[in-house]
Phi, psi and omega in degrees: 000117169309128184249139193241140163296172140282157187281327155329300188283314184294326157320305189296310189278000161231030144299307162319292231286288239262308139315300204295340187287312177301323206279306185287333162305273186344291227281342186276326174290335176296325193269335168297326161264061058348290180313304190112134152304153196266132140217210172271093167276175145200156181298112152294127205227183171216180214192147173289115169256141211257128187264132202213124177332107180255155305303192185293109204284138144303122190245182137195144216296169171226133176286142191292328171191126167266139166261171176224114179270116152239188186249146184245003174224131182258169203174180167241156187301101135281344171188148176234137211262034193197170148259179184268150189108317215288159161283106173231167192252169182294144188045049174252144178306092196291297161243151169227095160324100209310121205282331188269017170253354169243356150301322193283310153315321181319295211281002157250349150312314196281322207261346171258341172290312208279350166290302182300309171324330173268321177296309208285350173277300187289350185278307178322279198332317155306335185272328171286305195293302179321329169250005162288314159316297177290000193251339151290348201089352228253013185205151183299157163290355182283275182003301217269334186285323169288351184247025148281304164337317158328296175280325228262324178305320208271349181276328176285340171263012145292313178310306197302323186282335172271330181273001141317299177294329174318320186257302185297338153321311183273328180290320157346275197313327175316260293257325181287051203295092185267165170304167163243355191217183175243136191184185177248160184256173199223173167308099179275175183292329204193166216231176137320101183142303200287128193275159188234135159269161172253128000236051177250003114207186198305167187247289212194139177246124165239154197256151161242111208235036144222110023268202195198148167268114170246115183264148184188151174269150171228144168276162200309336208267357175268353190298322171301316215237342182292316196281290190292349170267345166296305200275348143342331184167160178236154215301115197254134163220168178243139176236189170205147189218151146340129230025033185303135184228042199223150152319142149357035192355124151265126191196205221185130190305127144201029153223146169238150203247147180257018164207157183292162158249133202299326175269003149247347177087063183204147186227097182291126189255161140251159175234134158247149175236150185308331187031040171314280179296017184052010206308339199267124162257115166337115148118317263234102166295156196213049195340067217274131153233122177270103196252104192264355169212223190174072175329111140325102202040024182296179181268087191237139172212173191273160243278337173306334200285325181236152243221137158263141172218181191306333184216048155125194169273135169204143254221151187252126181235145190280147184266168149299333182240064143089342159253178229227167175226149178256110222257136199263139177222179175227128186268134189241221174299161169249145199216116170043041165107324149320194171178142200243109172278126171260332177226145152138344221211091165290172188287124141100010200263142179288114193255170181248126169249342168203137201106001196299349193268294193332302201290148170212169181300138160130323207291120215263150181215144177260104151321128187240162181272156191282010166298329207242350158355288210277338179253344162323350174221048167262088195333000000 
């Protein structure tokens, strides 16, 4: 015998169904708000923040002074005294010039003073003799006026024999080329072998990069607060560069260019750093932070933290019990990730940081761990 359901019953087990379902929805959206929406919190703390040129200007290093080494005597190179590369200090050797063809001027300069020197000793003797004569009568004044003449010649081409040796002294001395600075060497120009002229050409370039110049433009309207804080103290700045693996380089504003440029509106500064560790290269972009001032005890939290909405910026703050109000503030600077609340907010208030789509006043929230970050503002 065949059993038949009714149109009925069945209505009735998925009328059941269909409660059980609704019934097990309910109780999982029951046990989920119950639960809180999950987010990210953090403490508002207050803390010194450094007030600083936004953004940051693109900078690039300068050697603090370059030199160009030529020979000031031409000649050929004998021997050179450095590697390329090398670090050197002022008056360590560089080059040597073949020394003997200006050795050989020197000892004939010295060979013609000590000749003139002897003429001009028999001339005194004669001159002397020559007014003893003339003071008996016994010779004219022209006489006595032609052998003054003589000695007055022979005192001038002593002068001429000493300023001779004198400049072959310095040529000499040309043949020795020393550093003038303390610096790094560049690539050299010219080798062992090669005669060189004076003074067209180069030898060698040296940088001196400790301390070392980093240049960079700021625009003009910062120039007023740059110009009263300078002179007040001085001006700390910092850089940062690509794959940097070092602290921060540190150093200090001390040049201002003395006039804006017209075509772009920026007044080009320098900063020097000790650059002790060499970290600064000639040629090497930078980032520059020019830090001119220094919030005191401000309010800060972090930059995620706060929300634009229809009537302004405002910030979601966790209550004690666990909900959260949408607290309206007023935002000053931003510093590394941070944000400085100037009205809205006290020291030590629980701000909300990630989750925030989730949230409206009222809205009760569960703290998560920052493993859980990334799903927390998934609608």
């Amino acid at each position: 015998m065949k059993k038949f359901i009714s149109i009925s019953k069945v209505g009735a087990m998925a009328f059941t169904l269909v409660v059980a379902v609704l019934a097990n929805g309910c109780s999982r959206s029951a046990k989920k708000e119950a639960a809180g929406a999950p987010v990210l919190v953090a403490k508002s703390v207050a803390t010194n923040v450094p007030v600083q040129i936004d953004p940051p200007p693109v900078g690039h290093v300068m050697a603090y002074s370059t030199v160009t080494i030529h020979s000031q005597i031409q000649g050929m190179i004998s021997e050179i005294h450095f590697r390329e590369g090398q670090q050197v200090k002022k008056g360590d050797p560089l080059f040597t010039i073949d020394p003997r063809p200006s050795q050989a001027a020197l000892d004939q300069a010295r060979a013609a003073l000590e000749r003139d020197q002897a003429q001009l000793n028999y001339a005194k003797i004669n001159f002397g003799r020559d007014q003893k004569l003339f003071d008996q009568k016994l010779i004219s004044q022209d006489e006595l006026d032609t052998n003054k003449a003589s000695l007055d010649t022979l005192l001038g081409t002593i002068s001429v024999d000493k300023a001779a040796i004198t400049n072959a002294l310095l040529n000499l001395e040309f043949c020795h080329i020393r550093s003038p600075i303390d610096g790094k060497t560049g690539s050299l120009q010219a080798y062992a072998g090669n005669v060189v002229k004076a003074p067209d050409d180069i030898l060698l370039t040296i940088n001196q990069i400790h301390p070392i110049y980093v240049a960079f433009a700021v625009p003009e309207q910062y120039l007023t607060e740059i110009k009263k804080e300078m002179h007040e103290k001085k001006l700390k700045v910092s850089v940062a560069f690509q794959n940097m693996d070092v602290p921060p380089p540190q150093g200090e504003l001390t040049f201002i260019d003395n006039s804006v440029d017209e075509t772009t509106g920026t007044i080009l500064m320098k900063a020097t750093f000790p650059n002790e560790d060499g970290s600064l290269w000639p040629g090497q972009f930078v980032e520059v932070e020019l830090t001119l001032s220094e919030l005191t005890n401000a309010v800060v939290v972090p930059s995620q933290a706060v929300q634009t909405g229809q009537n302004g910026q405002f910030i979601y703050v966790v209550k004690p019990d666990q909900t959260v109000e949408d607290r309206p503030v007023t935002i000053g600077i931003a510093y590394q990730n941070l944000t400085v609340v100037e009205k809205g907010l006290q020291t030590g208030e629980t701000v909300v940081i990630d989750g925030q789509l989730r949230l409206a006043p009222g809205v009760k929230v569960t703290v998560k761990s920052s493993d859980s970050a990334s799903n927390t503002n998934a609608p």
